[in-house]
Residue frames as a rotation matrix with the C-alpha (Angstrom) as fourth column:
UNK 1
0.007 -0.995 -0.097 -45.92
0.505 -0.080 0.859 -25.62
-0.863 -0.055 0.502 35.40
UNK 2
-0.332 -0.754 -0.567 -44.14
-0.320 -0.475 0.820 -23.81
-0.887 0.454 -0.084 32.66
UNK 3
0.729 0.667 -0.156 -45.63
-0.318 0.128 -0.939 -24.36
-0.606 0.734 0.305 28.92
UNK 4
0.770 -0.634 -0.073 -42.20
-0.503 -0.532 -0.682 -23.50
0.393 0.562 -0.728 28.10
UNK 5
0.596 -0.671 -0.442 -38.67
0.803 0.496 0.330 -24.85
-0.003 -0.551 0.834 28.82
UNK 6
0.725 -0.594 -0.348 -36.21
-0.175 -0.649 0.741 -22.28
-0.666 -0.476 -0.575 30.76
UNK 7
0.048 -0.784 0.619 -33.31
0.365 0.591 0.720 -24.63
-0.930 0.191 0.314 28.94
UNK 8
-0.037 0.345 0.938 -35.06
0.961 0.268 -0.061 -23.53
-0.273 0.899 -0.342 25.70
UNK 9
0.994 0.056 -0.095 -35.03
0.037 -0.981 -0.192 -19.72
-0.104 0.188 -0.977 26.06
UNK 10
0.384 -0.828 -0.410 -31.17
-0.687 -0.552 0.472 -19.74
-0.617 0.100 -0.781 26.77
UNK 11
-0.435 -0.603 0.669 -30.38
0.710 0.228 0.667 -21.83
-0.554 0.765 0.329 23.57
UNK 12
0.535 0.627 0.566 -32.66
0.844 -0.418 -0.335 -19.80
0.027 0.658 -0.753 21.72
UNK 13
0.977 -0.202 -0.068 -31.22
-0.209 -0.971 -0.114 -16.34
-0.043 0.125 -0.991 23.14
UNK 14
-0.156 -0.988 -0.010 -27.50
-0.256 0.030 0.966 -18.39
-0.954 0.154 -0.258 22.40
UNK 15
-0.142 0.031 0.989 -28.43
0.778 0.622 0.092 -18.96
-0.613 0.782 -0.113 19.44
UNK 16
0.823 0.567 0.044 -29.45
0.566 -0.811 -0.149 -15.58
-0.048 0.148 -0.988 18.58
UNK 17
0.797 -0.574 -0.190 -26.60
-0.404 -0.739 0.539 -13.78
-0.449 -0.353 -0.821 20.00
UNK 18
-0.106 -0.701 0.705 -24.04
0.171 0.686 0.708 -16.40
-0.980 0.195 0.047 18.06
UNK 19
0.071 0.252 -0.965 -25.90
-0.942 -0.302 -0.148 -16.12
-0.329 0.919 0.216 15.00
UNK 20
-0.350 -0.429 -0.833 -25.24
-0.607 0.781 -0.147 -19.83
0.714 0.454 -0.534 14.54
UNK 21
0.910 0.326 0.256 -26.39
-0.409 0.808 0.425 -23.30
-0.068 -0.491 0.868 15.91
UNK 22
0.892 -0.125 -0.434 -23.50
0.307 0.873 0.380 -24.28
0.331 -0.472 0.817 16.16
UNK 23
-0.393 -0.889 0.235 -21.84
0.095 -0.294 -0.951 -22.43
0.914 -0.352 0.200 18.04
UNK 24
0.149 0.650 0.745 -24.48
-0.831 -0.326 0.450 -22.31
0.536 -0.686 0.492 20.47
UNK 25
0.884 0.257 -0.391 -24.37
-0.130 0.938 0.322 -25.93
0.449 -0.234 0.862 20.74
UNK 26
-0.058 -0.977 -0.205 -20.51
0.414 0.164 -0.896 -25.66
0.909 -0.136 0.395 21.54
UNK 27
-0.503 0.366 0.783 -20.84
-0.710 -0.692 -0.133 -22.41
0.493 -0.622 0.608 23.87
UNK 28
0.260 0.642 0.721 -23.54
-0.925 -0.049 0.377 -24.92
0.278 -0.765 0.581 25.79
UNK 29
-0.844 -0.384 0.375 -21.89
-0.452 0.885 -0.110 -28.27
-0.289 -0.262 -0.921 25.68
UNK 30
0.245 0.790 0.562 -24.87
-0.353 0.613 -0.707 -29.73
-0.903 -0.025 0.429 23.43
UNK 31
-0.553 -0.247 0.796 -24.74
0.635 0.494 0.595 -31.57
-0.539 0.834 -0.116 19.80
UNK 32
-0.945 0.278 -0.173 -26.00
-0.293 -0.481 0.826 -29.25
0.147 0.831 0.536 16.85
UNK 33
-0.256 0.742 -0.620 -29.67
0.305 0.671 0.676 -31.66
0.917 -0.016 -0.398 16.69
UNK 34
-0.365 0.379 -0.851 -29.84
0.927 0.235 -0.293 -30.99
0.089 -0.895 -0.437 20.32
UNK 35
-0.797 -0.503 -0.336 -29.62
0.451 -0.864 0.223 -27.61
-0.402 0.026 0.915 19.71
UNK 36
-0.553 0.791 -0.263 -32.92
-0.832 -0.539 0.130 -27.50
-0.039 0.291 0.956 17.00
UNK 37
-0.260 0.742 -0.618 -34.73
0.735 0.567 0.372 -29.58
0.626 -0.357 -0.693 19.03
UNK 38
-0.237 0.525 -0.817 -34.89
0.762 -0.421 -0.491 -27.22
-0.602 -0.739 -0.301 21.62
UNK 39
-0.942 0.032 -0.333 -35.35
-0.187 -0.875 0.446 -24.31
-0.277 0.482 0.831 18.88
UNK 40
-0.846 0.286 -0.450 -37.75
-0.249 0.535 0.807 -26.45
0.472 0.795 -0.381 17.51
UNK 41
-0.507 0.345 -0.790 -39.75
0.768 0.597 -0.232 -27.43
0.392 -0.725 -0.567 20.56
UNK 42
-0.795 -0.068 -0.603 -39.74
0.243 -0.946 -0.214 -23.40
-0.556 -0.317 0.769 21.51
UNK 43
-0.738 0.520 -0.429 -41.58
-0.613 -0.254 0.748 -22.80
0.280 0.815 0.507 17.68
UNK 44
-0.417 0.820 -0.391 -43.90
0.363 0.545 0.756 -25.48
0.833 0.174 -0.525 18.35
UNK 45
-0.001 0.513 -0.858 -45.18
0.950 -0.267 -0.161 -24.31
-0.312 -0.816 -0.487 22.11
UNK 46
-0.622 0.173 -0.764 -45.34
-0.213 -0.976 -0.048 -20.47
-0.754 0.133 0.644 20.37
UNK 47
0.202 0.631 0.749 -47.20
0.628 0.504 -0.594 -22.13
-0.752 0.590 -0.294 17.63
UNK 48
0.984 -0.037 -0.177 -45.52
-0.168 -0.550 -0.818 -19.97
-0.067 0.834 -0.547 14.84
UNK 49
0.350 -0.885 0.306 -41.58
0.598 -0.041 -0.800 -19.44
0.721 0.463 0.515 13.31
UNK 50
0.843 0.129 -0.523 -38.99
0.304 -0.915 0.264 -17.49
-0.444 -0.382 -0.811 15.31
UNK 51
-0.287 -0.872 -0.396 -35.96
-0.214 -0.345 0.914 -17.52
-0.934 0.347 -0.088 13.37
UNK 52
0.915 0.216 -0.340 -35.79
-0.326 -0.099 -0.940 -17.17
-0.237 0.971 -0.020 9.83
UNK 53
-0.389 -0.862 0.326 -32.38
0.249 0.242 0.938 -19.46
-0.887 0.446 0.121 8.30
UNK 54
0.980 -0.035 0.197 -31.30
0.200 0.193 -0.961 -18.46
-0.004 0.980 0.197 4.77
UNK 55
0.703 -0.692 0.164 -27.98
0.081 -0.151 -0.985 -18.54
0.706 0.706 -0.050 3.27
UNK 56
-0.361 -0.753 -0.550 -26.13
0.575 0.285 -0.767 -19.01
0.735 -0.593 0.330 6.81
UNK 57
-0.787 -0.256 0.562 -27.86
0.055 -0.935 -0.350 -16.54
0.615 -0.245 0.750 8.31
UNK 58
-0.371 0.716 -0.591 -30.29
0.899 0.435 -0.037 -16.41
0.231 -0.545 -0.806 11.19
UNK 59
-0.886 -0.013 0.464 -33.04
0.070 -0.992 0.106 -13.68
0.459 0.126 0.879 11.65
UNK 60
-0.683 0.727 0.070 -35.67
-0.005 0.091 -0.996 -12.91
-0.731 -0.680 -0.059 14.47
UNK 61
-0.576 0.652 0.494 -39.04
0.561 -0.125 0.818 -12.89
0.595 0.748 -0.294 13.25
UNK 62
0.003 0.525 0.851 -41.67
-0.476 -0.748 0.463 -10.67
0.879 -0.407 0.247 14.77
UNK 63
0.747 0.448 -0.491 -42.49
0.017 0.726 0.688 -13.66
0.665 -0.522 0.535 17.23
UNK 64
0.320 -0.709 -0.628 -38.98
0.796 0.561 -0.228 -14.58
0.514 -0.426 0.744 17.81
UNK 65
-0.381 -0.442 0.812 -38.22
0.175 -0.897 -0.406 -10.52
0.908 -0.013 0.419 18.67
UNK 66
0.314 0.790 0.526 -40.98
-0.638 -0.235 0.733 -10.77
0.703 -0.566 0.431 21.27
UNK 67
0.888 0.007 -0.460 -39.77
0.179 0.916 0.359 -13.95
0.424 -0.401 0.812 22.57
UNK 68
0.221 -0.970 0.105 -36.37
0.768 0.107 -0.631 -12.92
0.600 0.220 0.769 22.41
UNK 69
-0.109 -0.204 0.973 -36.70
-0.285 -0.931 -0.227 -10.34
0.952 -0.302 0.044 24.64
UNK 70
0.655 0.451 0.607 -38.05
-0.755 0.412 0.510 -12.09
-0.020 -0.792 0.610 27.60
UNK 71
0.820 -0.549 -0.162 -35.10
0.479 0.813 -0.329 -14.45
0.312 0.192 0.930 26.84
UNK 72
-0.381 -0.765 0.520 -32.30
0.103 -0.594 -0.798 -11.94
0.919 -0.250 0.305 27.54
UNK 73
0.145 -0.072 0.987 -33.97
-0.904 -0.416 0.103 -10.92
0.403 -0.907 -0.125 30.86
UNK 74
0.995 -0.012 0.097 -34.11
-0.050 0.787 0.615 -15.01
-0.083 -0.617 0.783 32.08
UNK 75
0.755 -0.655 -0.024 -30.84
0.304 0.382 -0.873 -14.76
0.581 0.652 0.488 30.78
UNK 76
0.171 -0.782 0.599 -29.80
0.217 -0.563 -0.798 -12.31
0.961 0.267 0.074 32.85
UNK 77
0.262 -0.102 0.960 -31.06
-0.965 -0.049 0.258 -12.59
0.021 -0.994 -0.111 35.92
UNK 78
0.950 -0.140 -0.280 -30.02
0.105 0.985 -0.137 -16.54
0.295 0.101 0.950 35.53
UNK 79
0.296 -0.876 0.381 -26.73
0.582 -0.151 -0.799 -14.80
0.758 0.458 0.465 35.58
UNK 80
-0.040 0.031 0.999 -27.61
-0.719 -0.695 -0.007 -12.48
0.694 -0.718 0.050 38.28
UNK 81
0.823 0.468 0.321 -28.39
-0.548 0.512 0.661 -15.71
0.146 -0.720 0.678 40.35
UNK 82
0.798 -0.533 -0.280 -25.64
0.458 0.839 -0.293 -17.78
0.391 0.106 0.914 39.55
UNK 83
-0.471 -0.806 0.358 -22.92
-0.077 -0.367 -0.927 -14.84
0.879 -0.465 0.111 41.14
UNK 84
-0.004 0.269 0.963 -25.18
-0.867 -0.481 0.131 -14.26
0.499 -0.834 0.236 44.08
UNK 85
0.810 0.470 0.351 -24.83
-0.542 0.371 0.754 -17.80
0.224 -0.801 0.556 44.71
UNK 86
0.309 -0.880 -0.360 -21.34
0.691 0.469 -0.551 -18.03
0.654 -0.078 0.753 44.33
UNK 87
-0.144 -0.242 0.960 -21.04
-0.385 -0.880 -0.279 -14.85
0.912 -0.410 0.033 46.41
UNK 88
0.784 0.482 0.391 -23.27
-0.592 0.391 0.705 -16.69
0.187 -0.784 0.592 49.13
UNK 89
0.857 -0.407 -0.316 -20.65
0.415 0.909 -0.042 -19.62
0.305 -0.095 0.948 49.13
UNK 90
-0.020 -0.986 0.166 -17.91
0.569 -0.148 -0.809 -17.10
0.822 0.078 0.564 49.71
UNK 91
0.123 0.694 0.709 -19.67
-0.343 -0.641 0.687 -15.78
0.931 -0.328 0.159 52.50
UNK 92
0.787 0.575 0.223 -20.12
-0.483 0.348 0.804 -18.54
0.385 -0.740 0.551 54.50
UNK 93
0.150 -0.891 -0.429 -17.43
-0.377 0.350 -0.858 -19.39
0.914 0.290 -0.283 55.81
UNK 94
0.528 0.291 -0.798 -17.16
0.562 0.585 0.585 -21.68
0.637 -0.757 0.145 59.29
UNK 95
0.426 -0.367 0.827 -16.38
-0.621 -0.783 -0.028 -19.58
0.658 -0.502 -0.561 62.33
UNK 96
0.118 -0.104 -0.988 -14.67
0.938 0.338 0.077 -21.07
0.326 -0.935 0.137 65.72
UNK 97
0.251 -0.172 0.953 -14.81
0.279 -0.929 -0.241 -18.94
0.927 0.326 -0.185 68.53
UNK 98
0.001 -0.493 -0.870 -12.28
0.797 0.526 -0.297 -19.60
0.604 -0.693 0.393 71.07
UNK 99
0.648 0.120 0.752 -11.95
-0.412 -0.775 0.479 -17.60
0.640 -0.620 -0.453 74.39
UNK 100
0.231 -0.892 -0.388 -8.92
0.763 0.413 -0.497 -17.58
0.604 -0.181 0.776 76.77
UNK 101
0.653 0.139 -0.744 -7.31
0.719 -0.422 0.553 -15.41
-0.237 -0.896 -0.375 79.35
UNK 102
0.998 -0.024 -0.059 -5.27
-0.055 -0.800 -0.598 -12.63
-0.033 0.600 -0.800 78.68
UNK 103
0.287 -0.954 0.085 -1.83
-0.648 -0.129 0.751 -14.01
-0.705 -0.271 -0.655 79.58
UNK 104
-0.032 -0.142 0.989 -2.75
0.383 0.913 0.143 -17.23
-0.923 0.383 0.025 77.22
UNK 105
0.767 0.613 0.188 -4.04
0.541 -0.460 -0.704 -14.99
-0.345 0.642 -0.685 74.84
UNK 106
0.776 -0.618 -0.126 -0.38
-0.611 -0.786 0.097 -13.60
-0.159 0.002 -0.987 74.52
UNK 107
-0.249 -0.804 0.540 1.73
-0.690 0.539 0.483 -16.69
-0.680 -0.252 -0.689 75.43
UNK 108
-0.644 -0.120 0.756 0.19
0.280 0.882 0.378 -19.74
-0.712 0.455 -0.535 73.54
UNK 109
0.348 0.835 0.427 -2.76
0.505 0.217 -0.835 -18.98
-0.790 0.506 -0.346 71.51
UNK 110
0.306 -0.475 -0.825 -0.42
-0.881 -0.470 -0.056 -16.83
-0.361 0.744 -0.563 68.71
UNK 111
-0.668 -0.690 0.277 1.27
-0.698 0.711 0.086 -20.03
-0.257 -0.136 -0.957 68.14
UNK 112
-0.348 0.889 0.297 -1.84
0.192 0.378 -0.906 -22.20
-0.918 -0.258 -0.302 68.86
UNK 113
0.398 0.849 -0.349 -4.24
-0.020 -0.372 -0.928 -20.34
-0.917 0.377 -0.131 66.45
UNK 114
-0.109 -0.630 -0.769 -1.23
-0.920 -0.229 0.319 -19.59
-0.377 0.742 -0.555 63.71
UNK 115
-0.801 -0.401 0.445 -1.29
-0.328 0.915 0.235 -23.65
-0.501 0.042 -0.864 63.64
UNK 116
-0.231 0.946 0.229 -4.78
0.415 0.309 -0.856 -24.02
-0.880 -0.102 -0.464 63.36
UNK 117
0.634 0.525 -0.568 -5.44
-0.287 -0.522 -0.803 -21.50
-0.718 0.672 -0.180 60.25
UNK 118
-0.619 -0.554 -0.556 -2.29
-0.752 0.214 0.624 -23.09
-0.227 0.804 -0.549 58.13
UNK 119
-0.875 0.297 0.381 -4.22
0.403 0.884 0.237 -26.54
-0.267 0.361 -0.894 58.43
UNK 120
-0.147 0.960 0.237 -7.55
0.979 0.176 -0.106 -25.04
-0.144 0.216 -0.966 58.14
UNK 121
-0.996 0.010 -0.086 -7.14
-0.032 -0.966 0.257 -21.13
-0.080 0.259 0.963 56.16
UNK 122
-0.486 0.730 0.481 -10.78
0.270 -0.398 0.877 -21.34
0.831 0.556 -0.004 55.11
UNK 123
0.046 0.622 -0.782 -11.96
0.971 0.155 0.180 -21.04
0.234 -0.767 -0.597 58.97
UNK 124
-0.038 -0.144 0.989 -12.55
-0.193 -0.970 -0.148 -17.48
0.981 -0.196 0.009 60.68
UNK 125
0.022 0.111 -0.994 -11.46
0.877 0.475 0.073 -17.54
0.480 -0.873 -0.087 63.68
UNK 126
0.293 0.269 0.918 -12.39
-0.361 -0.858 0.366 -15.02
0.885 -0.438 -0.154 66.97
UNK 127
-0.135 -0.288 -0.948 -10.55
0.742 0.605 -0.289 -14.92
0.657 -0.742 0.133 69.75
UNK 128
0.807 0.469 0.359 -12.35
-0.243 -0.291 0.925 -13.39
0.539 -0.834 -0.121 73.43
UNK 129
-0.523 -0.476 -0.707 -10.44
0.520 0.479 -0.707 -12.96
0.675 -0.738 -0.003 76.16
UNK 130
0.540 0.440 0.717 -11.64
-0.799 0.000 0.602 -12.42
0.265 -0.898 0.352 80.20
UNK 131
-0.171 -0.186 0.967 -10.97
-0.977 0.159 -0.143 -14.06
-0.127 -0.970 -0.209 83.31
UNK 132
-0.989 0.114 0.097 -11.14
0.106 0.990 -0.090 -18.14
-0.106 -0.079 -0.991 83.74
UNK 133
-0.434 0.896 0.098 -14.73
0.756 0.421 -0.501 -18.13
-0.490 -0.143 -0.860 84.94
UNK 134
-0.248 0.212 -0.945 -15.51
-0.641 -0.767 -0.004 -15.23
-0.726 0.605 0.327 82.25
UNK 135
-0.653 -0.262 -0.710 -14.80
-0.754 0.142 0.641 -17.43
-0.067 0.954 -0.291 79.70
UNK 136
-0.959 0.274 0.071 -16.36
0.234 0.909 -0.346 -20.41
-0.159 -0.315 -0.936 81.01
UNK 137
-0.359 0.932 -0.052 -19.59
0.261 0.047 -0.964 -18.60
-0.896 -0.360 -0.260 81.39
UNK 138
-0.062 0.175 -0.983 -19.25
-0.885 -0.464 -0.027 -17.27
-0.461 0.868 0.184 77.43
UNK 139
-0.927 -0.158 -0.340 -18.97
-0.297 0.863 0.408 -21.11
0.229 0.479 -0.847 76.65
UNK 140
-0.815 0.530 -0.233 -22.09
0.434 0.292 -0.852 -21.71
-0.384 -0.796 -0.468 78.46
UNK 141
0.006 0.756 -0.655 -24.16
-0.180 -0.643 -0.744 -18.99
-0.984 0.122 0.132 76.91
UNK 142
0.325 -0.027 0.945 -22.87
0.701 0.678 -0.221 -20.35
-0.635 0.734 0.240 73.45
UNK 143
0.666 -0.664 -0.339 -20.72
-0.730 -0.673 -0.117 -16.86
-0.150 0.325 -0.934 72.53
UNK 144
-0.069 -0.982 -0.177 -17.67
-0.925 -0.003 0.380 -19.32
-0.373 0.190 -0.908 72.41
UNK 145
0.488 0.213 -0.846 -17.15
-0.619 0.768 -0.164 -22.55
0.615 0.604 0.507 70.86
UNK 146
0.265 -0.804 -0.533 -13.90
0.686 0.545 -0.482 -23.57
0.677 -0.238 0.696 72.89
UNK 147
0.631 -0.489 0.601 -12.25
-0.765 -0.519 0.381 -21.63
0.125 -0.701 -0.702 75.95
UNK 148
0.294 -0.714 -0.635 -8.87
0.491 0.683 -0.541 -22.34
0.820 -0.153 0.551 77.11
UNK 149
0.530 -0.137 0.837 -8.46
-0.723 -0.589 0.361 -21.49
0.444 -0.796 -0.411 81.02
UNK 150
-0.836 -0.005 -0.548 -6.50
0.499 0.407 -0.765 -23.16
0.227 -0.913 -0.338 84.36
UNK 151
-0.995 0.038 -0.090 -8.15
0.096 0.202 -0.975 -23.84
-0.019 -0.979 -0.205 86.63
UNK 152
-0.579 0.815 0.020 -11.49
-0.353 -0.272 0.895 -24.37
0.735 0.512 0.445 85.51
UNK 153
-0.571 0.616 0.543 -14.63
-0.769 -0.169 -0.617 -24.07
-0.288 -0.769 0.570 88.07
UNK 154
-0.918 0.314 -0.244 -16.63
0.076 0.740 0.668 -26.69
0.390 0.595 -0.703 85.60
UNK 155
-0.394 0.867 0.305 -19.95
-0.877 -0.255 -0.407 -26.63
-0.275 -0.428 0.861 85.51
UNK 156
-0.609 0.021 0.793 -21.35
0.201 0.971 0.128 -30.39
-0.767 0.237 -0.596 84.90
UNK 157
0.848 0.505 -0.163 -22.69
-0.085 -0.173 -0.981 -28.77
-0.524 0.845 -0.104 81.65
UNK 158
0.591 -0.786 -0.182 -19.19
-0.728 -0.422 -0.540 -28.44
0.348 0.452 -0.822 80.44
UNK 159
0.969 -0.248 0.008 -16.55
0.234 0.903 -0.361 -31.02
0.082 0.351 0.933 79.55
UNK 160
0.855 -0.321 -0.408 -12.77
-0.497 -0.733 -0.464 -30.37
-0.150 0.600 -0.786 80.03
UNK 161
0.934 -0.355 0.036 -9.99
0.284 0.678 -0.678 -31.63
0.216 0.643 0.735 78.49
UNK 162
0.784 -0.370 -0.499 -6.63
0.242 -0.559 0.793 -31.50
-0.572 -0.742 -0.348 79.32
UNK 163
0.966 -0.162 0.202 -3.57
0.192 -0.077 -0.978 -30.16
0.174 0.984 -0.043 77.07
UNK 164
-0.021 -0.969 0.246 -0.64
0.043 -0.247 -0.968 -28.74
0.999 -0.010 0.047 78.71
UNK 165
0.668 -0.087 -0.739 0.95
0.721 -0.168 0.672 -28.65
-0.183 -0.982 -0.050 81.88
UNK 166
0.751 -0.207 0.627 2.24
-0.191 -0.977 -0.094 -25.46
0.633 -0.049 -0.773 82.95
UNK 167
-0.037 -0.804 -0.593 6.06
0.910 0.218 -0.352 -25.32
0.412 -0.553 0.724 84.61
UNK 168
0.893 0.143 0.428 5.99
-0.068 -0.896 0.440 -22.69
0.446 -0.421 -0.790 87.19
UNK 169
0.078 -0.918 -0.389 9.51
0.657 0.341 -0.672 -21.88
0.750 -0.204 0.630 88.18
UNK 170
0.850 -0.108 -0.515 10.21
0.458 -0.332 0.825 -20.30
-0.260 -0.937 -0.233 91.52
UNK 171
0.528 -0.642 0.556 13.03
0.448 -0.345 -0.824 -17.72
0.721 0.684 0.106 90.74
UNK 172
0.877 -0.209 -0.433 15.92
0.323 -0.411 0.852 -15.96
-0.356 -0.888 -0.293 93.77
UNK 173
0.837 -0.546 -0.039 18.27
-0.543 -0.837 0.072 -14.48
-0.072 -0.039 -0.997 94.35
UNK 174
-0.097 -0.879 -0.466 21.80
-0.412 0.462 -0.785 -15.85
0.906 0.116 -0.407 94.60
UNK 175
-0.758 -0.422 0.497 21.99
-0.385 -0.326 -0.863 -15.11
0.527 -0.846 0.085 98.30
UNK 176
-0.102 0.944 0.313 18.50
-0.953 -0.182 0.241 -16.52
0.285 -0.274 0.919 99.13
UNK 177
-0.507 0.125 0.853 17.88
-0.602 0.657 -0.454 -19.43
-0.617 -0.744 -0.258 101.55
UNK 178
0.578 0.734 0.356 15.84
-0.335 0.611 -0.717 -21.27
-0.744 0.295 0.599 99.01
UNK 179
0.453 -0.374 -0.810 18.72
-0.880 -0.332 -0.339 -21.32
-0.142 0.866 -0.479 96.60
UNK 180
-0.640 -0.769 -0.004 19.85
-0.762 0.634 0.133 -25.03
-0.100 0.089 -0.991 97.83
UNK 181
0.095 0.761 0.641 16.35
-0.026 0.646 -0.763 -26.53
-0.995 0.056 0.081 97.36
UNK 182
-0.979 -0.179 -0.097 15.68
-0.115 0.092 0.989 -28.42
-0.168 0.980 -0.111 93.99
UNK 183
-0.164 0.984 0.070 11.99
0.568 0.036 0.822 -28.75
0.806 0.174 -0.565 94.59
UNK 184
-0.884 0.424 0.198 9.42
-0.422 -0.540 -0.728 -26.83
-0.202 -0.727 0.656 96.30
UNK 185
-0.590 0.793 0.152 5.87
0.752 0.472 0.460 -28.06
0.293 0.386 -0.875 97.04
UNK 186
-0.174 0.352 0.920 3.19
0.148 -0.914 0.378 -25.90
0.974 0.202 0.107 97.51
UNK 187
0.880 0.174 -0.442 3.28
0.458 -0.062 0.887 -26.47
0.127 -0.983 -0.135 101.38
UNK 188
-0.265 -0.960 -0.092 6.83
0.946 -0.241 -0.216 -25.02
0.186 -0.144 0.972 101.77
């Protein structure tokens, strides 16, 4: 491992760039003491001085200039890491990808989906549409997460659930022989 402590370049190169232990120590959330210990710890594993203190003032020495350089770059790419993994976290974000027919895809799933992203905004959601057994077979191949069809063909890989029943109304004329029926089955 390391000879050196990482922790110990960036007080050192806050300490530098402050001009002051203590402000470094603030600036890092440590205690002054903690502050030239690690400054301290640094000088001893270089085996020479790198700062010079007089009269408030704090000044590289040859050593510490050398050191101090290689301190800014950990510094910076430390910095370069620390967006790229807050970038990464804004990246990832959980997908569902639901698949439906094109009439549902019109009638319920606005409605449906609109619900779904108030309770849960950080999801992305994709919605597929195609034909009952379209969809089914995009669930199957693992393109979708969820499909919503009638009349599903099921495949005993696949689980479904029911959710709504559909009212299908039979509509006539005034004048039309069916107009004195209140029900119709599907023999009629």
């Amino acid at each position: 491992m390391y000879s050196y402590s990482l922790n110990s370049l960036i007080v050192f190169y806050e300490v530098v760039q402050l001009k002051s232990f203590s402000k470094a120590a603030e600036v890092l959330c440590l205690t002054q003491p903690g502050v030239s210990n690690h400054i301290a710890q640094l000088e001893v594993q270089a085996g020479r001085p790198l700062l010079k203190r007089e009269k408030g003032t704090i000044e590289l020495t040859p050593e510490g200039k050398a050191i101090f350089k290689y301190a800014e770059k950990i510094v910076r790419i430390a910095g370069d890491l620390e967006k790229r993994i807050k970038s990464l976290h804004e990246e990832v974000k959980p997908h569902l990808n639901v698949g439906t027919t094109p009439t549902y895809s019109k009638a319920i799933m606005p409605e449906l989906l609109g619900s779904f992203q108030k309770a849960f905004p950080q999801v992305m959601i994709k919605l597929d549409t195609g034909s009952s057994e379209e969809m089914e077979k995009t669930l199957l191949s693992g393109h979708n997460d969820i499909v919503i069809v009638a009349n599903p063909t099921l495949s005993k890989k696949l689980h479904a659930i029911p959710f709504l029943k559909e009212e299908l109304v039979l509509i006539t004329p005034k004048d039309h022989l069916l107009k004195e029926r209140v029900y119709l089955t599907s023999r009629d």
